[in-house]
matplotlib code that plots the C-alpha trace (Angstrom):
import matplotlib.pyplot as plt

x = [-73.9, -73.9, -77.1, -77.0, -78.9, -80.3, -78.3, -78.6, -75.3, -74.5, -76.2, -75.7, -79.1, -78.3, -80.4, -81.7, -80.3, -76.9, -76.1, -78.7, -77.9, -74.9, -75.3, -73.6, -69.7, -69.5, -66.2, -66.0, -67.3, -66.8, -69.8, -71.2, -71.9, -75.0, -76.2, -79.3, -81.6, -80.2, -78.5, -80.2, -78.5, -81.5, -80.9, -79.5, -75.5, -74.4, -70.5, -69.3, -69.8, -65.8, -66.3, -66.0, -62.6, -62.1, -65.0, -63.8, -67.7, -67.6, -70.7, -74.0, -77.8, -81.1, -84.2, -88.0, -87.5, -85.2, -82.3, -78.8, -76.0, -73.1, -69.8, -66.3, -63.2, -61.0, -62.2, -63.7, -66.9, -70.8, -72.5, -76.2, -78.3, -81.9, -84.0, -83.3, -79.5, -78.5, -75.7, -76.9, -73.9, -71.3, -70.0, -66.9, -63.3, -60.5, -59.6, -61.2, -64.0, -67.3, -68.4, -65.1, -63.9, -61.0, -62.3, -65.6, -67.7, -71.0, -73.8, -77.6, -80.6, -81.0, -85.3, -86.8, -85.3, -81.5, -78.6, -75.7, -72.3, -69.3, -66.4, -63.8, -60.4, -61.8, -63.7, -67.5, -71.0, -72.2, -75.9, -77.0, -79.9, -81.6, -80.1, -76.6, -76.5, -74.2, -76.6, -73.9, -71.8, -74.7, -71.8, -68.5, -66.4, -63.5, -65.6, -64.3, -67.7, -70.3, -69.4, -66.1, -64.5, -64.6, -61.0, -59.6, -62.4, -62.0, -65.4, -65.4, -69.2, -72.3, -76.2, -79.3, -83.0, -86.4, -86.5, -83.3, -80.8, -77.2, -74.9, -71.3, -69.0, -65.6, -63.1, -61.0, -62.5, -64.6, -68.1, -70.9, -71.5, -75.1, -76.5, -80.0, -81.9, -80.1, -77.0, -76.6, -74.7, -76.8, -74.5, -72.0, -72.3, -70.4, -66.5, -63.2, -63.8, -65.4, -68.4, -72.1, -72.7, -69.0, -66.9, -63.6, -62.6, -65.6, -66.2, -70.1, -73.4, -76.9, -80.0, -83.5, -86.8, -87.5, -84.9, -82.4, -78.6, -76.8, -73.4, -70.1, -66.7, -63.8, -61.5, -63.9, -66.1, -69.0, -72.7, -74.4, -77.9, -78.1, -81.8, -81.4, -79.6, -77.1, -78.2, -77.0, -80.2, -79.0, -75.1, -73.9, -70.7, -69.2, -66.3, -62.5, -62.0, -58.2, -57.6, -58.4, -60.7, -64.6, -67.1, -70.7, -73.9, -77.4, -80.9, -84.2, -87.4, -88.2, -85.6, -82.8, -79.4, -76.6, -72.6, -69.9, -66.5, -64.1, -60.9, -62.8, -65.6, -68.0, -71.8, -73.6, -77.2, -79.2, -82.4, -83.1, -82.1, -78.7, -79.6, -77.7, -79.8, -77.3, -73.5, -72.4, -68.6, -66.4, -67.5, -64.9, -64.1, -67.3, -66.9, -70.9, -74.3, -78.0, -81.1, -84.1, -87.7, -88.6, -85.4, -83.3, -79.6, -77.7, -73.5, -70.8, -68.1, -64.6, -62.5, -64.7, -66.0, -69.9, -72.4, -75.1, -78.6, -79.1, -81.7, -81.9, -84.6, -84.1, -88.5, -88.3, -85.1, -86.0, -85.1, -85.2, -83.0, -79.3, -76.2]
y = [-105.2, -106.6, -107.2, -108.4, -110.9, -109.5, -110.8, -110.0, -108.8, -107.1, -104.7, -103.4, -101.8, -99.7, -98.8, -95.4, -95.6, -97.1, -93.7, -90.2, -87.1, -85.2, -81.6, -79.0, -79.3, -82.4, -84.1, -87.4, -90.7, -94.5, -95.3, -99.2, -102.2, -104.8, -107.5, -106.9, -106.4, -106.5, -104.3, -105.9, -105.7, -104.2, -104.8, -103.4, -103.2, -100.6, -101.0, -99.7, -102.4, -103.7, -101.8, -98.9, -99.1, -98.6, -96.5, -94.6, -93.6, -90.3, -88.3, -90.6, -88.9, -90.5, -88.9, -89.5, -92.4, -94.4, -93.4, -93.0, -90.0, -91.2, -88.9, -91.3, -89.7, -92.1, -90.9, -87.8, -87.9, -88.5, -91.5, -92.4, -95.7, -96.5, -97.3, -100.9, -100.7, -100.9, -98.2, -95.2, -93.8, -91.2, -87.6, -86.0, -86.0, -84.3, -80.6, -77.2, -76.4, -76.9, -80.7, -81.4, -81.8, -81.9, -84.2, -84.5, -85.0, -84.5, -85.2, -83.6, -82.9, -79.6, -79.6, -82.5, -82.6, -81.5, -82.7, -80.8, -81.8, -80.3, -80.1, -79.5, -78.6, -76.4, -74.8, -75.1, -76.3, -77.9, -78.4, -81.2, -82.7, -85.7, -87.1, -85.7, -83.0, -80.2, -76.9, -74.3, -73.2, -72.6, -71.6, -70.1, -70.2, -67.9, -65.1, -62.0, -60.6, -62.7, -62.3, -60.4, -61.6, -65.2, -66.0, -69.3, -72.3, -75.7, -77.3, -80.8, -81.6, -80.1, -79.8, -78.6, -78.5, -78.8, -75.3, -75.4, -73.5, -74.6, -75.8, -75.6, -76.9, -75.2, -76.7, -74.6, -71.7, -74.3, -72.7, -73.2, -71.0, -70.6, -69.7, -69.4, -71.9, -69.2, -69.5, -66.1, -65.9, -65.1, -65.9, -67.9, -70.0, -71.2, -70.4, -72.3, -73.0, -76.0, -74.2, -75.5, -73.8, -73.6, -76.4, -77.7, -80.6, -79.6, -82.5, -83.2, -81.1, -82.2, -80.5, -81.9, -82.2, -78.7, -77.1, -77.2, -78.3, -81.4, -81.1, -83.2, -82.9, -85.4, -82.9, -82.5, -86.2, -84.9, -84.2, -80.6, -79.6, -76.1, -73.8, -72.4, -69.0, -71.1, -71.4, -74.8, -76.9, -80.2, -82.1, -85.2, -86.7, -89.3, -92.2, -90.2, -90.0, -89.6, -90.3, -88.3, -89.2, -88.1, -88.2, -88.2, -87.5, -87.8, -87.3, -89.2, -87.8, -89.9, -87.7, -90.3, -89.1, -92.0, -90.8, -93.4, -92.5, -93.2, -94.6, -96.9, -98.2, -97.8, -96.4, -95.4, -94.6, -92.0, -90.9, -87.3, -86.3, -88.4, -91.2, -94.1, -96.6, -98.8, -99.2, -101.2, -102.1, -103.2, -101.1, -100.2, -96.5, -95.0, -91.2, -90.4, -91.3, -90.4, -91.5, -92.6, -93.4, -95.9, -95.0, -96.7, -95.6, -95.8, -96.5, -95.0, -97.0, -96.0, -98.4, -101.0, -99.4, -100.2, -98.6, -100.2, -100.1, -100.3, -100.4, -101.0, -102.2, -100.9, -100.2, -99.8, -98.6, -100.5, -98.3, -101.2, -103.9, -103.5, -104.2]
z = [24.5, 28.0, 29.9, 33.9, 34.8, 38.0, 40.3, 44.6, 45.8, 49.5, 51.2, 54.5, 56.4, 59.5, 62.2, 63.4, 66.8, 65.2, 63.0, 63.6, 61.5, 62.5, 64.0, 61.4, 61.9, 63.6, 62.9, 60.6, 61.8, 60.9, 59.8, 61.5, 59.8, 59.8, 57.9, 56.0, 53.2, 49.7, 46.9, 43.4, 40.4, 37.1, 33.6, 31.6, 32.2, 29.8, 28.2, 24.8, 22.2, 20.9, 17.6, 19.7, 21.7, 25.1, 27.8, 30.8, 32.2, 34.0, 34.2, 33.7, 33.5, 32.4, 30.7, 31.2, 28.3, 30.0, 27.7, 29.2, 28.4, 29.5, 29.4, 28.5, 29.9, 28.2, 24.6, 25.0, 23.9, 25.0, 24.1, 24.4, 25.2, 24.6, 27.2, 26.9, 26.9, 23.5, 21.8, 20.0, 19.1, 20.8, 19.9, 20.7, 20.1, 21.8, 21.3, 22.3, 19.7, 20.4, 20.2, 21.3, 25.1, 27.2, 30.4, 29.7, 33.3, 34.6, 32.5, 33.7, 32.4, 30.9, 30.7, 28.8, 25.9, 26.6, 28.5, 29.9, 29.7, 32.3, 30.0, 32.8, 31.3, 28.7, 31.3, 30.3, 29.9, 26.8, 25.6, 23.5, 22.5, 23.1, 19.6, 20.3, 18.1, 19.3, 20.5, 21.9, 25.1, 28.0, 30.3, 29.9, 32.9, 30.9, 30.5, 31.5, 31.0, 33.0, 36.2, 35.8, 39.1, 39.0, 38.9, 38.5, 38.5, 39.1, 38.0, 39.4, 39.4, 37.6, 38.8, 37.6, 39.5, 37.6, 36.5, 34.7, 37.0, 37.1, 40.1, 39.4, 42.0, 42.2, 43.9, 43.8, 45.5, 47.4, 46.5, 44.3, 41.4, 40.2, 36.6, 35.4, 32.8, 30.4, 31.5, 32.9, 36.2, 39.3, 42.5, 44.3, 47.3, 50.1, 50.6, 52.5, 55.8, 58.3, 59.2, 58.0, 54.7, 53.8, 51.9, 52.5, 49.6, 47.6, 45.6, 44.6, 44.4, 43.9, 43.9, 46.2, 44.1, 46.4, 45.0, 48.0, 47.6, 48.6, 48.5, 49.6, 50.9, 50.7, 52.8, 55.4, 54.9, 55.2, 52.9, 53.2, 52.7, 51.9, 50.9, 47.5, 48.9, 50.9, 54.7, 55.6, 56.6, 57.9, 57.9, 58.4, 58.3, 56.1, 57.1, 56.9, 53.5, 53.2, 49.4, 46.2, 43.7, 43.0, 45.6, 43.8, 45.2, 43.8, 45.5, 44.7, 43.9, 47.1, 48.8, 49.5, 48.9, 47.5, 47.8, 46.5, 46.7, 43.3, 45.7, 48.1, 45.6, 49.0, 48.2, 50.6, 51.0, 53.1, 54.3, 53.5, 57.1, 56.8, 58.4, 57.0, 54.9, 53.5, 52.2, 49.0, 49.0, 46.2, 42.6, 40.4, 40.6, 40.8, 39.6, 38.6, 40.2, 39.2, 40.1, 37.9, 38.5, 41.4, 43.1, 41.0, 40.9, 37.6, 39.1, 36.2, 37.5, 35.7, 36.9, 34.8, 31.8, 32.8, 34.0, 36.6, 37.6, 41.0, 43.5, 47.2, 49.3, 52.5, 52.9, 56.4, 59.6, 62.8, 65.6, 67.9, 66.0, 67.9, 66.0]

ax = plt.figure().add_subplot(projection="3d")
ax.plot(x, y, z, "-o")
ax.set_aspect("equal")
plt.show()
């Protein structure tokens, strides 16, 4: 086990007046650069012990107990932290029966004593619990039956809010499919297209503390707010994002909303209206963000094998600083 020791690494604060909230639609932007307050660097770092082999973190979530589900793409299977960093253990192998996975991904919270796991190739949601025991399928994206007309599905990122519905993102019908804390289908979002509320190079999906929707788009660099039937609420654009790879998002309780893209290693940071707070440069392939208590990010950085705790303090945006 590998702890950091709390070290102060870059962090780049931007001004109000240097980037405001794009309208809906507007095109992508380069995004300015400032010197400023600092990114710093919590323990604990969390990596697979040796006895364990090799840790591709994909999907990363963390309960009201501090511990830490993180989903490893390289060996299939979930694995689980305490609160202090230290290994629990890890479940899943490859294959298609229940348990097992096929490109494990997201990992949320399913209530307070569950986690959900996006199991992308095999086309589904898993529930566990808290001690990684094995509770069922919540979502079948192969059924015929429930809805009937899906079609194809790409599921690249999963969501849930505080009641317990689901967020699927599809990218390959660019739109959000939506399921109840049961798992029963309720509706589907979005569509192709450039206009506010639809998605071009769907690619992440969040939801707000008030239940609203936070989406991105690598095709189209931007991030999306949406209400929870789908009328876009704010946009703002992201840097031109010209190479594949995952685009996470994650909101805070405090409302900020973090976006780090897997083939740059750049993080950035927003205000709940999309004004830019800071950037972080140089992680390792990050694929999965969440957020924890005091605005603290947890960073599932592939590339690495590690997963790290985060936390900027950015407390206040000068609107009169220039760059």
């Amino acid at each position: 086990m590998r702890f950091a020791l709390g070290i102060v690494v870059a962090c780049t604060a931007i001004t109000a007046a240097a980037h405001a909230a794009a309208p809906a639609g507007a095109p992508p932007s380069t995004l300015p650069d400032s010197a400023a307050d600092g990114w710093r660097e919590l323990p604990p770092q969390l990596t697979a012990p040796p006895s364990e082999g090799s840790f591709e973190p994909a999907g990363v979530a963390v309960d009201a107990f501090g511990r830490v589900f993180v989903s490893d793409d390289r060996l299939q299977r979930v694995a689980r932290f305490d609160a202090l960093g230290h290994w629990l253990g890890a479940e899943g192998t490859l294959g298609s029966d229940v348990g097992q996975f096929r490109r494990p991904g997201a990992v949320v919270l399913s209530g307070t004593l569950e986690i959900a796991v996006l199991d992308r190739e095999n086309e589904r949601v898993v529930r566990y619990d808290s001690y990684g025991h094995v509770l069922g399928v919540l979502v079948d994206l192969t059924s015929a039956t429930d809805p009937p007309d899906l079609g194809h599905v790409d599921p690249v990122d999963l969501a849930t809010d505080r009641g317990g519905s689901i967020a699927i993102a599809d990218r390959d019908a660019e739109r959000l499919l939506i399921y109840d804390v049961a798992g029963q289908f309720r509706r589907q979002l979005g569509g192709f297209g450039d206009r506010a509320g639809l998605f071009h190079g769907l690619s992440g999906v969040a939801f707000t503390a008030r239940g609203d929707l936070v989406t991105t788009e690598r095709a189209r660099a931007r991030v999306q707010r949406l209400n929870p039937g789908g009328r876009p609420e704010a946009s703002w654009a992201l840097p031109a994002l010209p190479h594949g790879g995952a685009l996470p998002v994650a909101v805070a309780s405090s409302g900020r909303v973090a976006v780090a893209d897997e083939s740059s290693g750049k993080l950035w940071l927003f205000d709940s209206s999309g004004t830019l707070l800071a950037t972080r440069s140089n992680l390792a392939g990050p694929r999965a963000l969440a957020f924890a208590a005091g605005d603290t990010l947890w960073v599932a950085e592939g590339a690495a094998g590690r997963v790290r705790r985060l936390v900027c303090q950015v407390a206040a945006v000068d609107s009169t600083r220039s760059e």
